[in-house]
N, C-alpha and C positions, 0 to 999 in steps of 0.2 A: 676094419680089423676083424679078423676073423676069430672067433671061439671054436679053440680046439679041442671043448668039451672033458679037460684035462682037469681035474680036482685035487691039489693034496691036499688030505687029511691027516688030522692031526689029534692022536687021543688026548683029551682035557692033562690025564696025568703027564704025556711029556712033554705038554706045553710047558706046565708049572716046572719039569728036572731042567729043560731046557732054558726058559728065566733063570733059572737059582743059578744054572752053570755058566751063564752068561754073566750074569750078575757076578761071580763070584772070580772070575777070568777078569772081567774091567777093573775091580777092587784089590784084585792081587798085590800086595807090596803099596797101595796105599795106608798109611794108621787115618783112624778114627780119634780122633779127639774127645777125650770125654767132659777134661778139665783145662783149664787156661795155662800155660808156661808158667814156670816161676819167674817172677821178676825182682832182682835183688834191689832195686832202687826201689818201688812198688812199696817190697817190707819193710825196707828202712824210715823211708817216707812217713810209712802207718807209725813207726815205735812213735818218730820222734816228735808228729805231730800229738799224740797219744799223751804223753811226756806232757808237751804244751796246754792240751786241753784239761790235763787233768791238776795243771800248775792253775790255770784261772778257779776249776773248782775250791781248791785249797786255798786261794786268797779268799774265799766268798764263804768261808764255813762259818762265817759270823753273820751268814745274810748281806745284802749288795746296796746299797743305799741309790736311791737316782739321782740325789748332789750330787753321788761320786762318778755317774754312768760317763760320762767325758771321759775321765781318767781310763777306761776299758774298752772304749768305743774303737779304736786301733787295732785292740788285741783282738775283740770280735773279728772285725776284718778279714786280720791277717789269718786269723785262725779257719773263717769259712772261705777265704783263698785260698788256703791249704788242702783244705778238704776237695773243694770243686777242681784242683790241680790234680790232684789222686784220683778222684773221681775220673774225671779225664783219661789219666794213664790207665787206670784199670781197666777201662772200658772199653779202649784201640788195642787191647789185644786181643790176639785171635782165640774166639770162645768153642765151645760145642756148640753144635747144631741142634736148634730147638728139638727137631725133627727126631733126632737121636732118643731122646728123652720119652718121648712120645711111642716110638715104638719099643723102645723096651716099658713102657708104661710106666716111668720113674713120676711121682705126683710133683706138683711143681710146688717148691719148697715155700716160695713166697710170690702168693700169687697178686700183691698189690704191687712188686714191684718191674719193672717194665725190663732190666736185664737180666742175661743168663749166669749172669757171674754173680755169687755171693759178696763178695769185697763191695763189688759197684752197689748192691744193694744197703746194704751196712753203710755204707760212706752216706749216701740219698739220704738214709735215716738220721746220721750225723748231722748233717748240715741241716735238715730239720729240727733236731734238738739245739742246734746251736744259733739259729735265728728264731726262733719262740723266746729262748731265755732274751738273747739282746731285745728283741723286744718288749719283753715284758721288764727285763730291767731298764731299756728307756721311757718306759711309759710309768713304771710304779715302783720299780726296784724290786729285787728278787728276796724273799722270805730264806730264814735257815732251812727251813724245809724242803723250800721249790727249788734251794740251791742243790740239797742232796735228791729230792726227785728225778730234775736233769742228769745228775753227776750218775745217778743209778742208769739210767736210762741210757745215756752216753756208754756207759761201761759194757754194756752189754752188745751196743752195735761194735764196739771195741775191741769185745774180745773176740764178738765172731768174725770181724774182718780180719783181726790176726791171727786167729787159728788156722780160719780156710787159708792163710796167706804162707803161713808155719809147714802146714800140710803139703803144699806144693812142691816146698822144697826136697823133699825125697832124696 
């Protein structure tokens, strides 16, 4: 093959006009995602597991005895089924792009936890506060105290999963 000693040149600035314009030609009429879909099963899910978990707090505002741990051992259950089923749903839908975040330099809200949606993260927290207490009420029974400790701690992954959930709804 022969060199026809032929060079285009290209000044550094309209490399960069000529990216941006390309870039901006293939993204036409694409949306960027910033937040997840609302999902109306999603919030209902949240109220009414919500509802539930905070009906076990109020039987326990006398403290949880482990004679009685049997009697609740179901509701635990059913209740961190509930949560890991929401978790789930939250989670398959379609989220923003890390990436997004990153280049608008958004700081990562919580950075212990492994997804991009708030709900999912609150939920993870849930079911962590809610297999600590069965535990510690099957092992010793839960104090007045440790029952409102949970019950605060619960309330608050609670309320952020429904507000960000509230929010969507637009």
């Amino acid at each position: 093959m022969r060199n026809s000693g032929f060079q285009l040149r290209v000044h550094p600035t309209w490399s960069l006009v000529l990216a941006s314009a390309l870039a901006l030609a293939l993204s036409a009429g694409c949306a960027t995602r910033l937040v997840p879909d609302y999902d109306r099963e999603l919030a209902t899910g949240l109220r009414a597991i919500s509802a539930s978990i905070l009906g076990l707090f109020a039987g326990g505002t006398g403290g949880l005895s482990k004679g009685t741990y049997a009697k609740r051992e179901h509701t635990y259950s059913q209740l961190i089924g509930g949560l890991q089923s929401l978790r789930l749903q939250s989670e398959s839908r379609p989220a923003p792009d890390r990436r997004i975040s990153e280049v608008l330099s958004v700081p990562d809200p919580d950075p212990d936890c492994d997804s991009d949606i708030p709900t999912t993260c609150s939920l993870d927290y849930m079911i962590g506060v809610l297999e600590q207490m069965r535990l510690a009420d099957r092992k010793q029974g839960v104090s007045t105290t440790e029952v409102a400790a949970f019950r605060g701690s619960m309330e608050g992954y609670m309320h952020n999963a429904l507000t960000y959930e509230n929010a969507l709804q637009r």
